[in-house]
Each structure stands twice: as C-alpha cells, then as structure tokens.
VMD Tcl script that draws the C-alpha trace (Angstrom):
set ca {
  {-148.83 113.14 -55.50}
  {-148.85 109.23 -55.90}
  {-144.70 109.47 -55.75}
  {-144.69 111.81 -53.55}
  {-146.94 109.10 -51.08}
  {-144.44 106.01 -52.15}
  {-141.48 108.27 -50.84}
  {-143.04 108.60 -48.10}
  {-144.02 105.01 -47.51}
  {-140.32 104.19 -48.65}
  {-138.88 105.78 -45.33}
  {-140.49 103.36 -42.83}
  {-140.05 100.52 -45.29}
  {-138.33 97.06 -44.06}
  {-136.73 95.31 -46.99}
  {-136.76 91.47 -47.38}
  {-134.16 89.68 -45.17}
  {-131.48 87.98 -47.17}
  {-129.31 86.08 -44.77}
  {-128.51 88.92 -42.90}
  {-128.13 87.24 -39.39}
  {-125.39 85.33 -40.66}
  {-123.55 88.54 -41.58}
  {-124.31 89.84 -38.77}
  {-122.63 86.85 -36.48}
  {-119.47 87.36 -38.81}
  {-119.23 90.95 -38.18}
  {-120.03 90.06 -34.43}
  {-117.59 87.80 -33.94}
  {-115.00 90.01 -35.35}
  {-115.48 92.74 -33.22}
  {-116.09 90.44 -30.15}
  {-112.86 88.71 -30.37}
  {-109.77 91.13 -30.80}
  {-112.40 93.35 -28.49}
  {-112.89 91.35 -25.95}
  {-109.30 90.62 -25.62}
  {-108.46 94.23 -25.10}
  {-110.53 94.23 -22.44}
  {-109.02 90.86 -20.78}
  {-105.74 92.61 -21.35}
  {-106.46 95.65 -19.50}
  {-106.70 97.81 -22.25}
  {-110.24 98.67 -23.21}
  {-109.32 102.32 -24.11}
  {-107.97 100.62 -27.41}
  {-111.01 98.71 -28.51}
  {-111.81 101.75 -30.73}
  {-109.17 100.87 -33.00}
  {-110.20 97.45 -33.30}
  {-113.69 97.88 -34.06}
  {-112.36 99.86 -37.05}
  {-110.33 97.20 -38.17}
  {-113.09 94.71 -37.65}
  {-115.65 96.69 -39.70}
  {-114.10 95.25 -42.72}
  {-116.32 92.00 -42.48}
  {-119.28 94.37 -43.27}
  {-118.10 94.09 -46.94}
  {-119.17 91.48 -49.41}
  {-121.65 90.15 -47.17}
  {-123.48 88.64 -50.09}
  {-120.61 87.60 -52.23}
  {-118.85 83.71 -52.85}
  {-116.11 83.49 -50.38}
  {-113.63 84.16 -52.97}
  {-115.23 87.31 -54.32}
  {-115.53 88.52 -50.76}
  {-111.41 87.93 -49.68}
  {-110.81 90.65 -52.38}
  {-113.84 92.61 -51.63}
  {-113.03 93.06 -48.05}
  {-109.28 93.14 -48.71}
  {-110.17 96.72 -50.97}
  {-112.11 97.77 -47.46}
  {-109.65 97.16 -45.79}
  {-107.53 99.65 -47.31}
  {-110.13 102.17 -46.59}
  {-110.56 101.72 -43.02}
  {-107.06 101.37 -42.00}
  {-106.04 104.14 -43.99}
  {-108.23 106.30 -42.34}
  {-107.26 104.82 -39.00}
  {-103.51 105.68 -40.07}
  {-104.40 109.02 -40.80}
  {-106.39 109.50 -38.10}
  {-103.87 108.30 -35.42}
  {-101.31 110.30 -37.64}
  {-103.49 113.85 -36.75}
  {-103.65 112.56 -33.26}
  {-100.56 111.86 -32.42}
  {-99.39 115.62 -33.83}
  {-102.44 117.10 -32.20}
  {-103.51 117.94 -35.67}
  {-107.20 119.51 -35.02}
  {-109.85 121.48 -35.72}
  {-109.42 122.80 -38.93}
  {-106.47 120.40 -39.47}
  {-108.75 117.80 -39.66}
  {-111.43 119.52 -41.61}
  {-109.28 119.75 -44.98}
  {-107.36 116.28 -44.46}
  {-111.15 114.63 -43.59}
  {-112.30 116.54 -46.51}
  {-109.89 115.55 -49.13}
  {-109.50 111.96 -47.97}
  {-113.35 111.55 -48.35}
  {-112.58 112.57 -52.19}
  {-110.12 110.08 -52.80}
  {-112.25 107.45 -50.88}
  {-115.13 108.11 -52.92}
  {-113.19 107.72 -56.17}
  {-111.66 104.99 -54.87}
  {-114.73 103.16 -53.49}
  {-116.75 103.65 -56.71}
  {-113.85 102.38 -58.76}
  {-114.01 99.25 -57.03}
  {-117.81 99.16 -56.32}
  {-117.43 98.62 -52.62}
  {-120.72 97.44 -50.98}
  {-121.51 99.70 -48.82}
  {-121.42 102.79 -51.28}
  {-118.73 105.07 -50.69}
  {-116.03 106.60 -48.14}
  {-118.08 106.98 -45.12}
  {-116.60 104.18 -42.59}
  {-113.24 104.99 -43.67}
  {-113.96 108.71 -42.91}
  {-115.65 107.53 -39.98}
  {-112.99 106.14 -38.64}
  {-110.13 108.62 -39.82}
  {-112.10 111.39 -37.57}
  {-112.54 108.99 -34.56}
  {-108.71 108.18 -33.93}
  {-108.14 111.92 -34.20}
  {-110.74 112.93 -31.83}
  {-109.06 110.63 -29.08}
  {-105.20 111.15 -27.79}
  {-103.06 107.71 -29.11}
  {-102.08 106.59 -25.52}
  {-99.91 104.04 -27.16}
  {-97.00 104.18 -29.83}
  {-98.83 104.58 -33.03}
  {-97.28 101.51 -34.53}
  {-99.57 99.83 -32.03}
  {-102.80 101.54 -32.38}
  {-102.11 100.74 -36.67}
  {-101.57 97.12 -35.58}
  {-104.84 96.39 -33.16}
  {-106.51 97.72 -36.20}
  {-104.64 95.79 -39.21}
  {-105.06 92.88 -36.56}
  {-108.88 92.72 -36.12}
  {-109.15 93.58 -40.10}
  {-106.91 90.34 -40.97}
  {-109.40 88.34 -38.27}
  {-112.78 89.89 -39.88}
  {-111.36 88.56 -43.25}
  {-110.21 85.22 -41.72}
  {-114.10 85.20 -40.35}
  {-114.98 86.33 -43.64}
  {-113.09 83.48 -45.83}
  {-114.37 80.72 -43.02}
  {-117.15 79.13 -44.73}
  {-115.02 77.97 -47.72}
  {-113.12 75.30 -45.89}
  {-117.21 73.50 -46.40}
  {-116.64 73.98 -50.05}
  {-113.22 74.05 -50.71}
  {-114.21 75.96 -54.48}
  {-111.86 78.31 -55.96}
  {-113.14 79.40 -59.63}
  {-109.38 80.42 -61.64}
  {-109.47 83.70 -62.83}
  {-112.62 85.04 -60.72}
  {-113.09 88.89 -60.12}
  {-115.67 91.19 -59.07}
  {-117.72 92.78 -61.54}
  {-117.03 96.02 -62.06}
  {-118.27 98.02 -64.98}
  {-115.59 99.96 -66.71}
  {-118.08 103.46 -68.47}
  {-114.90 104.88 -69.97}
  {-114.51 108.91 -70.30}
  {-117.95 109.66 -68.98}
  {-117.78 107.11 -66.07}
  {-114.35 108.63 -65.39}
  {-116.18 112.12 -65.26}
  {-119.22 111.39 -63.18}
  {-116.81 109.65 -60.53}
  {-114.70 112.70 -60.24}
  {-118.01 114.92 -60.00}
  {-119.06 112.42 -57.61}
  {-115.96 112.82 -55.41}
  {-116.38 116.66 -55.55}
  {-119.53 116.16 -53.97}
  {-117.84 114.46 -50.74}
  {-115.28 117.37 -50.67}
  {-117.92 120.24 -50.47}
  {-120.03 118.32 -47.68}
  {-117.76 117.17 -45.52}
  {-115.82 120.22 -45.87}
  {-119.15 122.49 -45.09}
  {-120.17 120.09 -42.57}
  {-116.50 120.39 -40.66}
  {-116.45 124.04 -41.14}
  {-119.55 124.54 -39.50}
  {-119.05 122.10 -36.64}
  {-115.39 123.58 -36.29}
  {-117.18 127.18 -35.99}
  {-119.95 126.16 -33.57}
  {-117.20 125.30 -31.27}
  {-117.71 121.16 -31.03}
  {-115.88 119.22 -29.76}
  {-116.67 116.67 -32.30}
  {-117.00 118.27 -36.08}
  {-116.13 114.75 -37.37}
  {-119.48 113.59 -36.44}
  {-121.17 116.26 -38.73}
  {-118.54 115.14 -41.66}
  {-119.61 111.68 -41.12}
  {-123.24 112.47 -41.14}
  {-122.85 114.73 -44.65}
  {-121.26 111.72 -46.16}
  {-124.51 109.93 -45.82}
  {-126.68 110.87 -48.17}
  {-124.44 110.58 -51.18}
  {-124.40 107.00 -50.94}
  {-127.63 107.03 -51.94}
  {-128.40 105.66 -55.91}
  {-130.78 108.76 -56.33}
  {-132.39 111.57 -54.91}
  {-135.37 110.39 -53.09}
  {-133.09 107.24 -51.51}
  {-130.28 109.90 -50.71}
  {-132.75 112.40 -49.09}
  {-134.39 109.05 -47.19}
  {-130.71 107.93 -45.30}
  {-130.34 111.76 -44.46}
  {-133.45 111.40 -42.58}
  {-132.89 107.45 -41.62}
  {-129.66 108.95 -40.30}
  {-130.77 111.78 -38.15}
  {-134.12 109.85 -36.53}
  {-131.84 106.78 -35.92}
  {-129.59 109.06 -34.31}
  {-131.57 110.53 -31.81}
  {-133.37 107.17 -31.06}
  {-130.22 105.95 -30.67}
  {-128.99 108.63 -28.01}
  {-131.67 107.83 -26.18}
  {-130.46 104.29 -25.94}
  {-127.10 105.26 -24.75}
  {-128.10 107.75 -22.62}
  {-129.71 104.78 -20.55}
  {-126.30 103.21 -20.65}
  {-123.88 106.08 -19.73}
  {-125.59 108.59 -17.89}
  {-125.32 108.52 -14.37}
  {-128.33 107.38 -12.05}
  {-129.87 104.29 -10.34}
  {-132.05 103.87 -13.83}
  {-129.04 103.61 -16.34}
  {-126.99 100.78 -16.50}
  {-124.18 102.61 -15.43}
  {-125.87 102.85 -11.78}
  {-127.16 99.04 -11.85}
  {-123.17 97.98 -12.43}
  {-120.95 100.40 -10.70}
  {-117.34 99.75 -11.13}
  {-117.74 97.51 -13.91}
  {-119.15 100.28 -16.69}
  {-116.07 99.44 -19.05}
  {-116.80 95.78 -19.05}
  {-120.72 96.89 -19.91}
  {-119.91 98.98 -22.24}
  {-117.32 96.82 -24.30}
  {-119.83 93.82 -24.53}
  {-122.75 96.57 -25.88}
  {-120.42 97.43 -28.42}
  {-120.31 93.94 -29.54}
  {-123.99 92.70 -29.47}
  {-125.13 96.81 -30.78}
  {-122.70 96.05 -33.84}
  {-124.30 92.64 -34.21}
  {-128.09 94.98 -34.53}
  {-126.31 97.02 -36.33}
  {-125.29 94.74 -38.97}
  {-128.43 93.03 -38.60}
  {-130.81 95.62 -40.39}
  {-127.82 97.72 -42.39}
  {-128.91 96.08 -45.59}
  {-133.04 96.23 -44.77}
  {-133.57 99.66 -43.15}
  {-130.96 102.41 -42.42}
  {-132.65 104.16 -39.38}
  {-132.78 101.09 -37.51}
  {-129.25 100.22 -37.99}
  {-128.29 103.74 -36.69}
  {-130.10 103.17 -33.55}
  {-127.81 100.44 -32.83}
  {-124.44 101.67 -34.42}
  {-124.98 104.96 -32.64}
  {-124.42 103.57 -29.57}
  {-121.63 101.70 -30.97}
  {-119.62 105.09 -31.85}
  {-120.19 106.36 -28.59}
  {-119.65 103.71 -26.33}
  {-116.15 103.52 -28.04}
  {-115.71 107.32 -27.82}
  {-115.79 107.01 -24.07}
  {-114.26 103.62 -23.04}
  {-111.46 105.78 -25.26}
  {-111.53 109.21 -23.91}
  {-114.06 109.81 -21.02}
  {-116.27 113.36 -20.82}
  {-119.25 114.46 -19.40}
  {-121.79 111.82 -21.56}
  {-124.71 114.63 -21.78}
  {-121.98 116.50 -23.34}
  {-121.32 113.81 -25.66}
  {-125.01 113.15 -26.58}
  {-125.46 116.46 -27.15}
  {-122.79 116.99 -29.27}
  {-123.17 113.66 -31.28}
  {-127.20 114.80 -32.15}
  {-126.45 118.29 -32.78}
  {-123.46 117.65 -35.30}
  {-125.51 114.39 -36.97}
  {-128.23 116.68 -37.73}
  {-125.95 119.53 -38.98}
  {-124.46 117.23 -41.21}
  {-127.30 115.00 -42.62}
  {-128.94 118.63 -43.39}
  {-125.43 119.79 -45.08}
  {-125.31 116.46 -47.08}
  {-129.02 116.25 -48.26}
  {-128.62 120.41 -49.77}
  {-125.09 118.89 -51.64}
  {-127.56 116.21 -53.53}
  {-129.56 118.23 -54.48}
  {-128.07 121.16 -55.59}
  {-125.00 118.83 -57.11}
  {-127.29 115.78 -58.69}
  {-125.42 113.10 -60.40}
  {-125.14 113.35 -64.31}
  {-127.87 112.46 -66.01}
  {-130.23 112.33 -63.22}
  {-133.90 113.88 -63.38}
  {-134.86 117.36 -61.58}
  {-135.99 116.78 -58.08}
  {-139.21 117.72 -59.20}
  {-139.58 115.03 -61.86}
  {-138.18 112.81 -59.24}
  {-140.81 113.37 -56.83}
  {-143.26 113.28 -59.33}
  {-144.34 117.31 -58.79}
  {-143.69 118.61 -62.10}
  {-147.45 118.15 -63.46}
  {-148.54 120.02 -60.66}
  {-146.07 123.04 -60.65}
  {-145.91 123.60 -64.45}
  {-148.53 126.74 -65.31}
  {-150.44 126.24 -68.62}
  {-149.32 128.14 -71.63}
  {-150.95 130.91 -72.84}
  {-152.62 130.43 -76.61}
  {-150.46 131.81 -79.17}
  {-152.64 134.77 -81.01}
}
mol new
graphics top color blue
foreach p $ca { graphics top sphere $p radius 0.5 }
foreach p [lrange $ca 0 end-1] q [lrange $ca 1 end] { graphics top cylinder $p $q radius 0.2 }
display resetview
C-alpha cells in the first residue's frame, strides 16, 4: 500500500529545475525565428513545418555544446524524416490506413534507432509526431519546399544549440556520447522494444481509422507515450500526464480558437493568424519549460502548440478539432498504457511487484499433511 501511495504522489510531483529556462529560450528562439518569418512572408500556413524542424533544439538540453551538435544532429534525422515521409503521404493523398502501417512501422525503426543512440527524449514520438502532422494537412507548396522550411529551422535550432561555445571556445578531440553497447541481449530487448511501438501505434491508428477521425495520428502519437517511460509505474504516469494535460490543454485553446467575444479570436478579429503564430512560440517556450520536471504540465502547453499549427495549416470547425484531438489522445494513451503492460520490458518485475501489491494478493498456503 506504501508504493501504491508514492505512485500516487509521483503523478502530481514537480521535479527539481535544472536550467530549464535556458532550454527553453533556445527552443523558443528557434521556433520564433524561421516562424515568425513565415508569417512576415505571408505564409503562416507553413509554420507547421518549421516548428518540426525547430523541435530539434529540444535534444541534449543538458549536454557540453559539443556533445549536443551530434546529439541534436541524430534528432534531426528523426524529425525530418518523418516530416519527409509525412509530406511524401500528403502529397499522394496517402491516408487513412495508408498512414496507419507507414506511421506504424516508422515508429519501429525510430524506436530502434532512438535507443541505439540514446536520444534524450526517449524514443520515436516527435518524429512520429510530426510524420502524421504533414500528412494530415494538403502540401500547398512543392514538397522540396515544405522539406526545406523544415531542414532550415532544424540547421537554426542547432546553430542556437552550438551558440554558447563561441564563450568557451572548448572542443575535447575524440569526444562522443555515451552510449552503452549490452551486446546480444541489448540487441534483443531493443528489437522487443520496437515491437512494442508497432502494436500501439498500429492499434491506436486502427481504431482511430475505424471510429471515423479525422485525425488517427493523434491517437498514434498518444500510444507512443507511455513506452518512453523507464518502467511501469513512470510509463502508466505519462499515459495519464498525457491525457489530463490534454484536456487542460483543450481548454486553453478552446479560449483561443473558438469563436465568441470571450476567446481571443473575438478580442482580435482579422488578425487570428498573427495570434495564433506568436502562441505557438511562447506555448513551446512552457512547453519546454516543464518537459524535463512534469509531463502533464508540458502537455497543457504543447497541446495548444499542435493545434494552433493544425489550423493556421488547414482550417476546420475548432470544436471539431478539440473534440477530435481529446477523444483520439485518450484512445491512444489507454492503447499505449495496455501495450506496457501486457508487453513489459525484459527483465522487468510483474506489475504487481511493481506496485508493491503482491503481499496483499498472495493467499497463504495450505499446511502440507
């Protein structure tokens, strides 16, 4: 019962701050800049492939300079691979269940790829993220250009990235990242590992695809969360950091997009893509701000992020969208907790052990006679 109290103490949690506002200003200013330009150019319908691009100065936040150049570099090939592909589906109106099985299989290879490299944060999800967003939204410009705004902002969040070291000027020969090599049963458990990303995301798409949304990679996304997580009781905690933050979060942007003399949309009328492009830039700063110290309150901020971008990209009815964004999260943070448990990593303890409930299920043996 004592674990089962710390879990629950655990999900409301704030861990120590560690610098984190000055990641936060990089990641800021990365977005802001190749964002903000869009929108001087005319063009905020493109932002969303910049913020993508720009995401890769969420990487390596605590490393040297020179560790974090190659650890955002790696990101990088994440998140503008699953731009490509994304813009790739798009521009062949490749849906539905299209996108299901590419999404599905891509979040495989990320995952083995991410955990060969140790990217920090765990796993696939922003490149999978972002893979389902550029397909959701028709490529109104050659593709070549929608890959560029996004390999663009990803060179600048490095450049922002790499900054600092002009102060120190220190470059250490022969430094790498440290990244354990575990040999035929580390080989095994990352395999198992990516076969855990194919069967939720694939579930999670399936279902979404079947319920007739318009967005099923929002429930893929939201299955890949919980398998970032180092164990069962922290997986099970960012399924349920993901889905309250969610819904906190919609109610945020539903202050910014739905219509009346409340939202923000009726306090600046004719100048709701301006509003929205500059949330997207101070919610990612939030965003970035608690990532590292509580989950759930970085989703209320990079919720409206995702949707802001969604619309400045391709308009719809936004209580459609907020519907559909809270319905699909939860489908998929539900899909993604029942894939850790019934698929725990090797080696790990019973979920009973884990919570600490196996004292008080186990029935006492009868005497032997």
């Amino acid at each position: 019962m004592e674990r089962v109290l710390l879990q629950l103490r655990a999900l409301h949690r704030l861990e120590p701050a560690n610098n984190d506002h000055l990641a936060a200003l990089r990641v800021a200013l990365s977005v802001a800049v190749p964002s903000l330009l869009l929108l001087a150019a005319g063009r905020p319908d493109l932002i969303i492939y910049a913020v993508f691009g720009a995401l890769t100065g969420m990487y390596g936040r605590s490393e040297r300079h020179q560790l974090r150049l190659r650890h955002q570099s790696q990101a990088a090939v994440v998140l503008l691979g699953g731009v490509a592909v994304g813009v790739f589906l798009s521009v062949n109106h490749l849906h539905s269940w299209w996108l299901v099985g590419v999404e599905a299989v891509l979040a495989g290879a990320g995952s083995l790829f991410a955990d060969r490299v140790r990217l920090k944060p765990n796993g696939p999800f922003f490149g999978i993220l972002a893979l389902g967003a550029c397909a959701s939204v028709p490529t109104v410009v050659p593709w070549q250009m929608a890959i560029a705004i996004a390999a663009g902002a990803a060179a600048f969040s490095v450049l922002v990235g790499f900054a600092g070291w002009i102060r120190s000027r220190s470059w250490q020969e022969g430094a790498v990242r440290s990244v354990p090599h575990d040999g035929a049963a580390g080989r095994r458990a990352l395999l198992v590992h990516a076969a855990r990303y194919i069967l939720a995301v694939g579930t999670a798409g399936s279902i979404g695809v079947l319920s007739g949304s318009g967005h099923p990679h929002w429930a893929m996304a939201a299955a890949a969360v919980p398998l970032a997580g180092a164990d069962l009781p922290s997986s099970v905690r960012r399924g349920i950091h993901r889905i309250v933050g969610t819904f906190v979060g919609l109610a945020v942007t539903a202050v910014v997009i739905l219509p009346g003399p409340w939202s923000l949309a009726g306090l600046f009328p004719g100048q709701q893509a301006m509003t929205m492009a500059l949330l997207v830039v101070l919610f990612q700063f939030t965003t970035e701000l608690f990532m590292a110290r509580h989950y759930g309150l970085a989703m209320v901020s990079f919720t409206p992020v995702i949707l802001l971008m969604t619309q400045l990209a391709a308009p719809i009815d936004p209580g459609v969208l907020i519907l559909e964004r809270g319905v699909e999260t939860l489908v998929g943070a539900l899909v993604g907790i029942a894939v850790v448990v019934l698929l725990r990593r090797s080696g790990s303890r019973s979920a009973r052990q884990l919570w600490g409930l196996t004292p008080l299920l186990r029935l006492p043996r009868r005497p032997r006679h």
